[in-house]
C-alpha positions in Angstrom: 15.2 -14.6 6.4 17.1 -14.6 9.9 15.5 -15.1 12.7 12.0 -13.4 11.6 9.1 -15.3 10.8 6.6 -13.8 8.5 2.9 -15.0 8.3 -0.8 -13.9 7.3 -2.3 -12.0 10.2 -5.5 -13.0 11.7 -7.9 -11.2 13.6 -6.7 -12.5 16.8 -3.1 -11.3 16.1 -5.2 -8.0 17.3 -5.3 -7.8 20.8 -1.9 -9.0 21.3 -0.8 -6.3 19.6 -3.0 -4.1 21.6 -1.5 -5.5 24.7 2.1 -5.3 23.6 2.2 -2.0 21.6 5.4 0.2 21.9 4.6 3.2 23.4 5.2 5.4 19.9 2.8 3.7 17.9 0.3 3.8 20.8 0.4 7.3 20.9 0.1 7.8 17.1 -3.0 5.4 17.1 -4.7 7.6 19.9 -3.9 10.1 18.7 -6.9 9.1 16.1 -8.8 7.3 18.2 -9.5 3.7 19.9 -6.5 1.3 19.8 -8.4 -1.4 19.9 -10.7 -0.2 17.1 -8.1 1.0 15.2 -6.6 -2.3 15.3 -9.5 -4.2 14.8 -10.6 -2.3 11.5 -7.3 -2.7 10.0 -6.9 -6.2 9.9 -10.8 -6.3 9.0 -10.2 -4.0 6.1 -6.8 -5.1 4.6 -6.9 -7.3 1.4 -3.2 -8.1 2.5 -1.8 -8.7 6.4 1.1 -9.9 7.3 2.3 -10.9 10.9 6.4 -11.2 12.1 6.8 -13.1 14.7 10.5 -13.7 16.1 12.0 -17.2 16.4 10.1 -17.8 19.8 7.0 -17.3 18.5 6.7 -13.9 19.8 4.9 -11.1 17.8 6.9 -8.4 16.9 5.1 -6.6 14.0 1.5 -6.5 12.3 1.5 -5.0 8.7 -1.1 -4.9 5.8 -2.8 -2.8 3.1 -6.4 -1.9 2.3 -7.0 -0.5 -1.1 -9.5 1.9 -2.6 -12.7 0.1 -5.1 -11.2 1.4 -8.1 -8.1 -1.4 -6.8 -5.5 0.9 -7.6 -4.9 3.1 -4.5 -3.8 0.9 -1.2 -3.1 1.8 2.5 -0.3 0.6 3.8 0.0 0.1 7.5 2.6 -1.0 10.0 2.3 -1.3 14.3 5.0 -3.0 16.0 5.6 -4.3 19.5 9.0 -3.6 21.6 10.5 -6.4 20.0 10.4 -4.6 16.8 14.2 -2.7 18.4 15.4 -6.1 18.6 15.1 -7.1 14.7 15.4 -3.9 13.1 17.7 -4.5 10.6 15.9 -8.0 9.1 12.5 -5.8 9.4 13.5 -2.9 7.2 15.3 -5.3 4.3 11.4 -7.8 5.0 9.5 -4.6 4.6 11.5 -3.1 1.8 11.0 -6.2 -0.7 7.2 -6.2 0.0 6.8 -2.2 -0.5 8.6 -2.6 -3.4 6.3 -5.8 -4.7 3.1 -3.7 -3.9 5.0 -0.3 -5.5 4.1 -2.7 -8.7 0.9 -3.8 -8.2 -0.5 -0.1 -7.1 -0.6 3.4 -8.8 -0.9 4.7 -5.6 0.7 4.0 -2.2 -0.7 6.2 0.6 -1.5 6.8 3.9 -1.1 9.4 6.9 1.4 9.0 9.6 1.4 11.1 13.3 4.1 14.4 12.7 5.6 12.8 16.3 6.7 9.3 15.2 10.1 10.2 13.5 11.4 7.0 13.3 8.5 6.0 10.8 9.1 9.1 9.0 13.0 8.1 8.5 11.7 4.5 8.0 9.2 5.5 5.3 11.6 7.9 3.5 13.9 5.2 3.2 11.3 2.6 1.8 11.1 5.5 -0.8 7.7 6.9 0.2 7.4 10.8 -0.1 6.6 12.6 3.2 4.3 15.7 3.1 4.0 18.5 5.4 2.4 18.4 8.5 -1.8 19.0 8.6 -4.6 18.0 11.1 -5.7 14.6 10.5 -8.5 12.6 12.3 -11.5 13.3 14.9 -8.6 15.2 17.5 -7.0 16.8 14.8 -3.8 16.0 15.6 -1.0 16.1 13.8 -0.2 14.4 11.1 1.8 14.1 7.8 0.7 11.9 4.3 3.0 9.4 2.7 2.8 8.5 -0.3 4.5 6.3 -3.1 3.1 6.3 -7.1 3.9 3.6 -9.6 6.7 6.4 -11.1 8.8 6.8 -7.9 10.0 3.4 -7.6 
């Protein structure tokens, strides 16, 4: 796998996360609401997490999916430190192979991402997800656009 590392998250992968952010996912997280809350619930709530840390040990991305009672609906989500520029490359082939493992075990793959963050937009289109147009989402209402993958697109 290169130099990444991956790993179940914990809960106290968290608030180093929280603490080492990059700036674009910070501002699509408040643009909903609390970081630390946000990040908190996530790892709470997902029936899979995942952590990468690079080859020092350092976190560079926290990733996971929820999914609905009926179990075949999930959430995927993904937040990323700075580091995440560093390892791009071995990221998007990590995070391809597991979309595409959980593209089989779902009907449905979907979630919302903020209008602003293009290079998750780019990066979902190219995991294959379908991007949607641009609605109010969340308590602010800001801006935001739902992904989404079924069973039949992949």
């Amino acid at each position: 796998m290169g130099d990444l590392i991956l790993r179940p998250a914990q809960i106290d992968d968290g608030p180093e996360l929280v603490r080492q952010m990059n700036a674009i996912d910070r501002s699509e997280i408040e643009a909903v609401g609390d970081c630390d809350d946000i990040v908190r619930r996530s790892l709470s709530v997902s029936t899979q997490k995942f952590a990468v840390d690079d080859s020092e040990g350092r976190l560079v991305t926290l990733f996971g999916l929820s999914y609905s009672y009926s179990g075949d609906v999930a959430r995927p989500w993904s937040l990323s430190t700075d580091l995440l520029s560093r390892h791009w490359r071995e990221w998007a082939m990590i995070s391809r192979n597991i979309s595409n493992a959980w593209a089989g075990e779902y009907r449905l793959m979907e979630n919302m991402v903020w209008a602003g963050h293009l290079p998750s937009i780019r990066w979902l289109t190219w995991l294959g997800f379908k991007i949607g147009e641009v609605q109010p989402f969340g308590p602010k209402r800001a801006p935001f656009r739902r992904f989404s993958m079924e069973r039949a697109d992949v």
